[in-house]
C-alpha positions in Angstrom: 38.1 129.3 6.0 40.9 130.4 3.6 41.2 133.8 2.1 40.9 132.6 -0.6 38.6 130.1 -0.3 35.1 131.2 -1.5 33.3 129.1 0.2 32.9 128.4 4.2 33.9 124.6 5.6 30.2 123.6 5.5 29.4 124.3 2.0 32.1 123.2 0.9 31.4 120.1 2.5 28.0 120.0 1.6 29.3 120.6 -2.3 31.7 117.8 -1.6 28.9 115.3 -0.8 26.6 116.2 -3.5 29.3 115.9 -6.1 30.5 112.4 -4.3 26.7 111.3 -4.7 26.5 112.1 -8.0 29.9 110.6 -9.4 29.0 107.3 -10.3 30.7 105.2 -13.1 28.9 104.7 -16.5 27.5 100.7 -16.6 28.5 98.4 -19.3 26.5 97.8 -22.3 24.6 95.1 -20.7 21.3 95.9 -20.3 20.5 94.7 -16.5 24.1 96.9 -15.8 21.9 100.0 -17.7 19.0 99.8 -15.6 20.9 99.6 -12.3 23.0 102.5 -13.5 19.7 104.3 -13.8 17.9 103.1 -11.1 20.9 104.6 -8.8 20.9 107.5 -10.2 17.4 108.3 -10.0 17.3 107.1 -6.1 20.7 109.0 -5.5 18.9 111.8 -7.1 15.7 111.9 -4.7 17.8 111.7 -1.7 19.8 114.8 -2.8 16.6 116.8 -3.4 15.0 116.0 -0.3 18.3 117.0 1.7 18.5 120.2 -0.4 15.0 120.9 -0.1 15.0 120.8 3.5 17.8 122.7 3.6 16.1 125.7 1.5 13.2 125.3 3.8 14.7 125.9 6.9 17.2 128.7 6.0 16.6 130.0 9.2 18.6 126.8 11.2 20.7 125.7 8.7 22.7 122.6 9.6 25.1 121.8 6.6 27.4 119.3 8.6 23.9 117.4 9.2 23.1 117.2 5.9 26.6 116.6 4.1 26.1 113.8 7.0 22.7 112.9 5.4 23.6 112.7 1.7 26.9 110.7 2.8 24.8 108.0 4.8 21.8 107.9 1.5 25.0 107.5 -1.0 25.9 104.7 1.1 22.4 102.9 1.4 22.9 102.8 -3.0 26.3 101.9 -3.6 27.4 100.5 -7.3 25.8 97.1 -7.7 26.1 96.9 -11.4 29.1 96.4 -13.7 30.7 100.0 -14.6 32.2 100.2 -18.6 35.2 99.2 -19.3 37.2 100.7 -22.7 38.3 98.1 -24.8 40.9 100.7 -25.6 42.2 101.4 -22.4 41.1 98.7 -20.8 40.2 101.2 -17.8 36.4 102.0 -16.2 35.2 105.0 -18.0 
């Protein structure tokens, strides 16, 4: 760990995988693309509440590279199956 680095490897991995879970694209307007958006979040969501619910249960053997592990291997199981947004500005995903 860094001096200055607030936080120790494993958190910061765990933070890293929570955040990587989490940062999905916006769909496109289409409605099927909506509900897919949402259904990935929400099962996204569950797996990353379980993980960090076990984690808070068992403070006494914590085992942060196990669960980084854990959230990497749910994000995986849903990946992006739906069309992200694209700007009709930009013409880049949002």
């Amino acid at each position: 760990m860094s001096e200055h680095d607030p936080f120790p490897a494993g958190v910061a991995n765990l933070l890293t995988a929570v955040a990587e879970a989490l940062e999905i694209p916006m769909p496109s307007v289409d409605a099927a693309d909506e509900r897919k958006h949402y259904r990935l979040l929400e099962n996204r969501t569950t797996d990353l509440l379980i993980a960090l619910r076990s984690l808070l249960r068992h403070r006494e053997h914590p085992d942060l590279a196990y669960d980084a592990a854990y959230i990497r291997r749910c994000t995986a199981h849903y990946p992006v199956t739906y069309t992200p947004f694209v700007s009709s500005r930009t013409e880049e995903t949002a």
